[in-house]
C-alpha positions in Angstrom: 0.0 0.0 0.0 1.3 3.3 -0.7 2.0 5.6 1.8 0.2 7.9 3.8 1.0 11.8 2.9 0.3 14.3 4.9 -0.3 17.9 2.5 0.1 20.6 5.0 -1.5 24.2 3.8 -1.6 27.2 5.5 -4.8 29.6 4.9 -5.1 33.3 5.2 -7.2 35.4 2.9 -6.8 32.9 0.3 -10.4 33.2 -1.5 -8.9 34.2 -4.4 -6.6 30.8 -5.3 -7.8 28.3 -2.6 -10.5 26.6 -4.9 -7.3 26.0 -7.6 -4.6 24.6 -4.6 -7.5 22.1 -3.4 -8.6 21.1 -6.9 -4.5 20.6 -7.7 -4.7 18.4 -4.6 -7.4 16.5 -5.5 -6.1 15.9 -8.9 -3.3 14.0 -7.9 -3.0 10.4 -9.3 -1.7 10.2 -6.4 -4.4 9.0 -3.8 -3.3 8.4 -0.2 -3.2 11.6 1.0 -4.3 13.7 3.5 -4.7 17.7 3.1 -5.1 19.8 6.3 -5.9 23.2 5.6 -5.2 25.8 8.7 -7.5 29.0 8.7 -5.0 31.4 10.3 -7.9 33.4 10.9 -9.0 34.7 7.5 -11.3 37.6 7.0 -12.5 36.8 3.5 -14.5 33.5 2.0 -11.6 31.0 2.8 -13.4 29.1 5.3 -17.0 29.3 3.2 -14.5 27.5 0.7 -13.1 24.9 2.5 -16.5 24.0 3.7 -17.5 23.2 0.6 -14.6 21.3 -0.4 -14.8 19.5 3.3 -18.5 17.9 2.4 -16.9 16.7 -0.8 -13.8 14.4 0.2 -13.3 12.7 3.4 -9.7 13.1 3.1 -9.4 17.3 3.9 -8.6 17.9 7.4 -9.8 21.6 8.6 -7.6 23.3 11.5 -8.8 27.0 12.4 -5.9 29.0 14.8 -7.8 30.6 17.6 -5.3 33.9 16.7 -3.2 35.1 13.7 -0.4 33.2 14.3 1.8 33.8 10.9 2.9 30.8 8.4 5.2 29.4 10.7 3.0 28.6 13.8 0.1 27.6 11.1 2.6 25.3 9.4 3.8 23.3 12.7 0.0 23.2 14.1 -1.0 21.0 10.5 2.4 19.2 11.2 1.3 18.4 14.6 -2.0 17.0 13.9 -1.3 15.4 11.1 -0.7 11.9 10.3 1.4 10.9 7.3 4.7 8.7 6.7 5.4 11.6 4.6 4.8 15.2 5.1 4.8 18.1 2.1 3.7 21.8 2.3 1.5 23.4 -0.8 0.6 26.7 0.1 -2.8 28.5 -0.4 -1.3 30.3 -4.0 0.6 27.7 -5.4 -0.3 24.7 -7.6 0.6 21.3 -8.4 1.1 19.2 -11.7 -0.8 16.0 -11.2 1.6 13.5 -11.1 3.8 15.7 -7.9 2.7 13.0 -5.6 3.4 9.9 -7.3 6.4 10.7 -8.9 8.3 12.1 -5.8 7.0 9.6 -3.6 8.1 6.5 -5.8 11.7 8.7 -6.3 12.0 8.9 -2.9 11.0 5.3 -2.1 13.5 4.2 -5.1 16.5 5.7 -3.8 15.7 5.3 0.2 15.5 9.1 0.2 14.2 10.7 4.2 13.7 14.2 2.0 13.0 15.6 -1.7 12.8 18.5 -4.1 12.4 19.8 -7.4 12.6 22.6 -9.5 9.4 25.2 -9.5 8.2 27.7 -12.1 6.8 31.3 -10.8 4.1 32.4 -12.7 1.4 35.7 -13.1 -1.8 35.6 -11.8 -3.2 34.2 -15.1 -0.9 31.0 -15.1 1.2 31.9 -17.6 4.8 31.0 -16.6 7.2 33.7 -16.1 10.5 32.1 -15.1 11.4 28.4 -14.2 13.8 27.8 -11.4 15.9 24.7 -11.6 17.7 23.7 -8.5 20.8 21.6 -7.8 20.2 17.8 -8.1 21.6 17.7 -4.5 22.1 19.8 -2.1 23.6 19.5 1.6 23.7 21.9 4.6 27.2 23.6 3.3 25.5 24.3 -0.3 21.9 25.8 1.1 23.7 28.3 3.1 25.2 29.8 0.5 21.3 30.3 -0.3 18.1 29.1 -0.5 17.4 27.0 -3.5 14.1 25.2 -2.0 10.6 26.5 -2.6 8.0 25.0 0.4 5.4 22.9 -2.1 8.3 21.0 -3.6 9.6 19.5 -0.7 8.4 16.3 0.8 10.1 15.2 3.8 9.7 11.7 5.8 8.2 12.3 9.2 11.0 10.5 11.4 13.1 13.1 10.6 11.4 16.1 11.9 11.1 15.0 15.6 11.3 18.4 17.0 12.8 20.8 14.2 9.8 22.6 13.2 8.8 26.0 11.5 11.0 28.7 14.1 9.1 31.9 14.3 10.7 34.2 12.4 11.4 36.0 9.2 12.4 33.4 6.1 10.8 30.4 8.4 11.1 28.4 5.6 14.8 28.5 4.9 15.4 28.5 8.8 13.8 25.1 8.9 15.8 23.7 5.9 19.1 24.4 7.3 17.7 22.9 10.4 17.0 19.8 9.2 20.1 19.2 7.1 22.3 20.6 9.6 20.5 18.4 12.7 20.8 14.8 10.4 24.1 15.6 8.2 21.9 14.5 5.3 21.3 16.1 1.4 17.9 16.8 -0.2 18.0 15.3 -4.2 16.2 16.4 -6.7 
């Protein structure tokens, strides 16, 4: 049986692309998953959306912080409740090709791999791609602090090694966590 991946997804005032990241989630050939969406306390229709999309597939997951508690604190709550061999991040403006899932999951289950990434394209508000970022094929603690290469929804990471390195507070969270992880287990993220 495949494996159970956990899609972590932070919400705040997200009306305007939610619909799109959930549809990209439930696209995925890719079937065992789980996606928990965290409401850090939006102001517009996000939570009118995911109610919809709750009624329409068991496997959505709906967290709501009781206070605006930023991207890094919303991250680490869906971490913390979740339940996944694997866990990967998608926020509420990005999207993902269809095959994401099963293709990184089956790389990473070929090569024995604890953590993944890929390369990324930024695009406009209509889709259209503006600029696609390729990343180095592997990369270890020494070689992400000359800068970050990673971009949260390509990442998928196996749950045993996060133990406590989560999301710190602060400014560039993400980057902060990276260097955590690969600094705390000596290992290299491939591509």
């Amino acid at each position: 049986m495949e494996p159970l991946v956990s899609i972590i997804t932070p919400v705040y005032n997200a009306e305007e692309f939610l619909e799109e990241t959930i549809l990209s989630v439930l696209n995925q050939e890719y079937v065992n998953w789980e996606l928990i969406l965290i409401d850090d306390c939006s102001s517009d229709k996000s939570n009118e959306i995911i109610e919809q999309y709750l009624k329409k597939d068991k496997r959505i997951k709906y967290l709501k912080n009781k206070k605006n508690s930023g991207p890094a604190i919303t991250r680490n709550n869906g971490i913390n409740i979740s339940k996944g061999n694997y866990i990967a991040f998608l926020d509420s403006d990005d999207l993902w090709y269809k095959d994401k899932l099963k293709n990184q999951i089956n790389f990473m289950l070929e090569k024995d791999l604890k953590i993944s990434h890929g390369n990324y394209y930024f695009c406009n508000l209509k889709g259209k791609i503006l600029k696609k970022i390729r990343t180095d094929i592997e990369i270890n603690y020494k070689k992400l602090l000359l800068g970050n290469q990673f971009k949260t929804m390509t990442m998928v990471i196996k749950r045993e090694i996060l133990t406590q390195k989560l999301f710190p507070d602060i400014k560039h969270e993400d980057y902060a966590f990276f260097l955590n992880i690969l600094n705390q287990r000596n290992i290299s993220v491939r591509n």
